[in-house]
N, C-alpha and C positions, 0 to 999 in steps of 0.2 A: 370745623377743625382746620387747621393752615399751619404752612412752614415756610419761613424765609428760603427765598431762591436765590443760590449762590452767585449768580449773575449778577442780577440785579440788586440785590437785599430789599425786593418786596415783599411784603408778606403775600402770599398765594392760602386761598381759601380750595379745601376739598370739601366736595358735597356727596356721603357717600351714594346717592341717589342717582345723581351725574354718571359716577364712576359704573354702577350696577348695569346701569345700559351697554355697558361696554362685557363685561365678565364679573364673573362671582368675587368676592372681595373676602381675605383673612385680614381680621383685625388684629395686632399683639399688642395688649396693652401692659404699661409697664409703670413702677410706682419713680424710678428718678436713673435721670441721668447720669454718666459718671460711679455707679453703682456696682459691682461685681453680677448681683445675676442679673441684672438690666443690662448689665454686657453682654454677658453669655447667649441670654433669650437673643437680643438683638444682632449676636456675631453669629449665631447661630441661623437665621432669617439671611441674614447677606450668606451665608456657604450653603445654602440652601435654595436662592433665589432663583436659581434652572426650575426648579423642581415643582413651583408654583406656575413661573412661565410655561412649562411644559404642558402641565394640567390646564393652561388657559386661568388661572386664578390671579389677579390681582391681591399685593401684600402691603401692609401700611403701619409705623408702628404707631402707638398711641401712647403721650404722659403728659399731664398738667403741669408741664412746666412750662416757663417762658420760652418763644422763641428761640432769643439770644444764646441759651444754655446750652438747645438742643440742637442748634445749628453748629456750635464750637466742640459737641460731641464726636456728632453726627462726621463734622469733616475729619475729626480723627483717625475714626473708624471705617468709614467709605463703607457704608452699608448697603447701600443700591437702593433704598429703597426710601418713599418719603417716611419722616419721622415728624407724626405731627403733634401740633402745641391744642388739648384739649384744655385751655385755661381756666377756664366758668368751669370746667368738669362735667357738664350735662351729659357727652359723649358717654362716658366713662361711667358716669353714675347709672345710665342706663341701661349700658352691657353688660359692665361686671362689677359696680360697683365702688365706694371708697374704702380704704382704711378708718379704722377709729381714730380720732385724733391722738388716741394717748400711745399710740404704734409709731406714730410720725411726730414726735411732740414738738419740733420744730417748726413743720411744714402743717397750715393750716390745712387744708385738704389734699388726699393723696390716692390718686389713681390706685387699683387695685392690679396687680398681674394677671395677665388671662388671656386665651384665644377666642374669636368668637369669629367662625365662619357664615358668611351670609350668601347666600344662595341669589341669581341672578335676577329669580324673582322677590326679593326682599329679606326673605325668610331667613330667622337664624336658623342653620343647618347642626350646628356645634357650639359648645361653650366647655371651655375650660378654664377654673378657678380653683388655685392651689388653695389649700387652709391657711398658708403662712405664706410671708410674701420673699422668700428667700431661696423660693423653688422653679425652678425653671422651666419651662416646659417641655417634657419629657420627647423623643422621636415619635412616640407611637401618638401623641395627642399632637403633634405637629401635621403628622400623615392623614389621620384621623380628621383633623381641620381640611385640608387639602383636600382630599375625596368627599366631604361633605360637600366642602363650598360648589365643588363643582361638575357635581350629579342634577343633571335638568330639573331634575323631579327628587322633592324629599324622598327620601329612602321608608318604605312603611312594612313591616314584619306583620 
């Protein structure tokens, strides 16, 4: 996954394997930019961005959109945070998923909305997938991400 660097306009590549070595990682994935609750989830993460810092959690957002798109978003907003370009969609197909094409029927494939915390030894710790993609994700599944990612050890009852 990768996002254009406002500097330079190169494209920079994230590995989130790289990143794990450093702190636990929350994913937010989101179906398009420029979107009402692909705002919210996303403006929501930037007035939130202490709150991960503080836990030691690394925040990243995720949509199959181009680059381009999301970098002319992204500066709108001043999110804090990278917003990356899951293109191919593997990222996304793998955590939470696509939409069906007849949801999106313009956009051949479409990133699904969802959190998915990963824990610093790889592990998904959380996953959150609304049933409809027009829902945001709630405080309590934001928190919920947050403390999973980064509890040393899965949580086991």
């Amino acid at each position: 996954m990768g996002e254009r660097d406002r500097d330079t306009r190169k494209f920079r590549m994230y590995e989130l394997s790289e990143s794990l070595r450093d702190s636990p990682v929350v994913l937010h994935f989101f179906p398009a930019p420029f979107t009402m609750t692909c705002e919210e989830q996303m403006c929501t993460v930037r007035d939130r961005v202490d709150s991960y810092k503080g836990e030691g959690v690394t925040v990243w957002g995720v949509t199959g959109f181009p680059p381009a798109i999301i970098s002319a978003w992204a500066r709108q907003h001043h999110f804090g945070v990278p917003i990356l370009a899951d293109y191919d969609h593997k990222v996304s197909e793998q955590y939470v998923g696509l939409y069906s094409p007849d949801q999106f029927p313009n956009v051949a494939l479409t990133t699904k909305r969802g959190v998915v915390a990963v824990g610093q030894d790889g592990t998904v710790r959380h996953v959150w997938i609304p049933e409809g993609s027009g829902v945001a994700p709630p405080d309590d599944e934001i928190q919920a991400a947050i403390g999973a990612a980064s509890r040393r050890r899965p949580h086991t009852a």
